[in-house]
Every structure is written in C-alpha cells, then in structure tokens.
N, C-alpha and C positions, 0 to 999 in steps of 0.2 A: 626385942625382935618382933614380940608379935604387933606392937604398937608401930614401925617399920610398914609391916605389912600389911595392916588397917589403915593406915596414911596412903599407901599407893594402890588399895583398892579404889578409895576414895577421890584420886587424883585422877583417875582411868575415867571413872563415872560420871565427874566434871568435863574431859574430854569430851567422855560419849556423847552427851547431854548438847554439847558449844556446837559439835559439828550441826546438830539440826538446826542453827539460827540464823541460817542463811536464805529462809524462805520466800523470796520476792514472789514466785510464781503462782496464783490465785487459780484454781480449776472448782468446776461447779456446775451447778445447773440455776437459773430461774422461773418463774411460773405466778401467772397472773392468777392467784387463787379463787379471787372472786371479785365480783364488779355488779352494777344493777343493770341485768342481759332484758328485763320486761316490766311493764307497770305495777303497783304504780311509779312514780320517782320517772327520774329522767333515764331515757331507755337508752341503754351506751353498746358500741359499738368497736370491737380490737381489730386493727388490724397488725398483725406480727411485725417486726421490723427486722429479727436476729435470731439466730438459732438458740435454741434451750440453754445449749451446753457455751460455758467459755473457757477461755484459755487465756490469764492473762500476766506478762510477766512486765510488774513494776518496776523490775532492775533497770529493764531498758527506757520507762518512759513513765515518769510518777509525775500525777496523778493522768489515769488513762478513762476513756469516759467512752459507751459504746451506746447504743439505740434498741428500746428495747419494744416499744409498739405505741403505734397512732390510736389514738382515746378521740372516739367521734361520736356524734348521734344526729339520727336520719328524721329526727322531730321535726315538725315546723313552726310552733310557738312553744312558751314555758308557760306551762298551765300549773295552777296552785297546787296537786301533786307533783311536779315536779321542782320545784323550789325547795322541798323536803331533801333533808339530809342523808343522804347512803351510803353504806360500808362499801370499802375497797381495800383489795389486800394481795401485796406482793409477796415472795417467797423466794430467799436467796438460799441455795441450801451448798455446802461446801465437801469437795472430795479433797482437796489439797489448801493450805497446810492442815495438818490434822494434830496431838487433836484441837477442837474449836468448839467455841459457844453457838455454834450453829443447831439444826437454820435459825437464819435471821430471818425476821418478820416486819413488813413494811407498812403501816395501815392507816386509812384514812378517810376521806368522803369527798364524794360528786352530787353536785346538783346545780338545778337549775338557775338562774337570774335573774328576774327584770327589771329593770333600774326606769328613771327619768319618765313614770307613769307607763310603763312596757315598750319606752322607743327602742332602747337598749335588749336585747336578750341573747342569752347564751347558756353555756356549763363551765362550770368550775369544777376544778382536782385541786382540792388540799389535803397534804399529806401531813399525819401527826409527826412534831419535833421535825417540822419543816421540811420531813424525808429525808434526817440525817438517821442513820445506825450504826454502831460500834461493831465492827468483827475480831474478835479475840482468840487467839492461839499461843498452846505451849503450855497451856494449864497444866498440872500434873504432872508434868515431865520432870525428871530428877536434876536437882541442882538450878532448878529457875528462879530465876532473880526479878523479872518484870518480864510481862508476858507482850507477845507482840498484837499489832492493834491496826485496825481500817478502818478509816471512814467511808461507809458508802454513803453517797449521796440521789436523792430521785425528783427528780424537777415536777413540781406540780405547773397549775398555770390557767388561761383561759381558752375555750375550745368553743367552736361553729358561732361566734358572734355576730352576730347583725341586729338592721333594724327592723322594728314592729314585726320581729320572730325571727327565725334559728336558719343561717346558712348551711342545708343538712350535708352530710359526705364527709368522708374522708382526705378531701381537698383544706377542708378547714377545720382540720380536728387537731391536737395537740400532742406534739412528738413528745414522748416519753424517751428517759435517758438515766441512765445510772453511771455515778464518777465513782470510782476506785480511787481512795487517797491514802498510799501504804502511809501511817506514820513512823513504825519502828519494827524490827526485828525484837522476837525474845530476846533477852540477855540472861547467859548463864554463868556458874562461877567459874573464877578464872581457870584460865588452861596453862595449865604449867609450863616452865621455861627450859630451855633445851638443859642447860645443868639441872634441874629438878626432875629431867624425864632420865637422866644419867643415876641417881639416884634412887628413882622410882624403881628402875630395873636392877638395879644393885639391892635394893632392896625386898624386892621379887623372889633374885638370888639366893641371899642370906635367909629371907623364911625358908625353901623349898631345903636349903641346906640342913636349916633348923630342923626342919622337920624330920628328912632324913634321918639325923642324929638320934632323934628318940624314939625314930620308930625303930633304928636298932639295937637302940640299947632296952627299950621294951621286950625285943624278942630274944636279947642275949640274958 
C-alpha cells in the first residue's frame, strides 16, 4: 500500500510539472548596455526604435522579429582612432517563462572603415557568434526531461557609408532588430492516462484507508 501511494504522489508531480510546457509567451525587457557614446573610437549615436518592455507570443507567429534602435554616427571622416575596435553590449533580460538562464547577454564591436585608399568609409556592427544566443527554460523544475530553448537573433551590418567620408545622421545609420525563434517547449515525464488517473485515486483511497486502520488500532 504504501508503494501505491508513493506511485501516485509521484504521478500528481509529473502532472504538475507537464502543465507548465506550454510556454509560447516571451515577456521581458531589453537595454543597450553600452556602446562608444565619445572619443576616441567612432563616436555612435541610439536612436530608440521600441519600447523596453515586450510581449511576445510564438504560439501565434514563430519566428517573430521586432526593431530595436538606429545605430548612427554624426562623424564626417574615419580617422585612425576610429578604425579601432569597440565594445557593445545588448541585454535581454526575461520575466516570463521562468525559471531561465537569463539575462542573456549580447556583445560585440563598432568601428570605423576605410577602404579603396579612404574612397570608401563608414561603421561597422559585428556582433560576437554572429548575434545569435540561446534562451533556456524549465531548468530545475521537477520531472524535466529537456529543457525549452530560443534563438534570439540581432542583425549586425554597415552604417553612415559614403565616399571620401561618413554620411552623418540617423537617415543612414543601421536598423537594429532582434528574431525570436521558439525552438521547443520543455518536455516532462509523461502524464498519466485516464485509467492510470482511475487508479491513482483509488490508490489515494486505500492509503488514507491504510492509514486510518492503524492509527486506530494504535490507539486501541
């Protein structure tokens, strides 16, 4: 009996577990941590494109891809400080599904260019691992079997190109964008089948009975 009712705790907890695998809905914040705002290096420029916060549910539309700010600078040639290399760094940070390997962290370098003896110049964004990250959830949770998983994605690219120096402004700077690509739900252990939930509770039964039994004949 009591082997009964250690099976159909264990079956409840599997349940418990299954119903949170249905998380399509991504909630959150992002935040341009850091970028090169003054000299030396190529002097960069955000303009916002999207609120902080999202909301976004893959159920209805995988993979979904939003705008997240214009990357510009107001320079007018690429001088040999700026040609130098500089840190940039996104921050995705996650309120839902929980829990998560969050935040994720996005990072990489901007700078300057001049190509074909300086006919050419502009700014580059490249993001490390191409500006892909892995989002993971459901770690820890009781009864997981493979945890669920995103690819975010963040486009790098070229910005304020022209010739013999920099077309400055935000007219020719470089729309930044993050894809959302759900690959899978967690999966947990199975969920019992309607005669195994007939059982479970019959089995529920015969402990609580069990028990009864000997706690009265304890006190008799």
């Amino acid at each position: 009996m009591r082997m009964n009712f250690v099976a159909a705790v264990a079956a409840v907890g599997g349940l418990l577990a299954a119903t949170q695998a249905q998380a399509t809905v991504f909630a959150g914040t992002w935040q341009l941590t850091s970028y090169n705002s003054a000299d030396p290096g190529l002097v960069l420029n955000v303009q916002t494109l999207s609120s902080p916060n999202f909301n976004i549910d893959l159920g209805a539309a995988n993979p979904d891809q939003f705008d997240l700010f214009k990357l510009y600078t107001n320079e007018t040639t690429v001088n040999p400080d700026d040609i130098v290399a500089s840190p940039i760094s996104l921050r995705f940070t996650f309120t839902a599904p929980t829990p998560n390997n969050g935040p994720i962290d996005v990072g990489g370098t901007t700078q300057g260019y001049a190509e074909f003896f300086g006919i050419i110049q502009g700014g580059q964004l490249t993001w490390n691992n191409g500006g892909s990250a892995l989002f993971v959830w459901g770690e820890g949770l009781p009864g997981l079997v493979d945890p669920g998983r995103m690819t975010i994605s963040v486009n790098g690219g070229q910005f304020n190109e022209g010739f013999f120096g920099v077309h400055e402004g935000k007219r020719h700077g470089l729309k930044v964008s993050a894809t959302f690509d759900w690959d899978n739900d967690p999966t947990f252990a199975a969920v019992p089948e309607p005669a195994t939930w007939a059982l479970i509770i019959g089995g529920f039964g015969m402990a609580g009975a069990t028990l009864r039994r000997r706690r009265a004949l304890a006190l008799a």
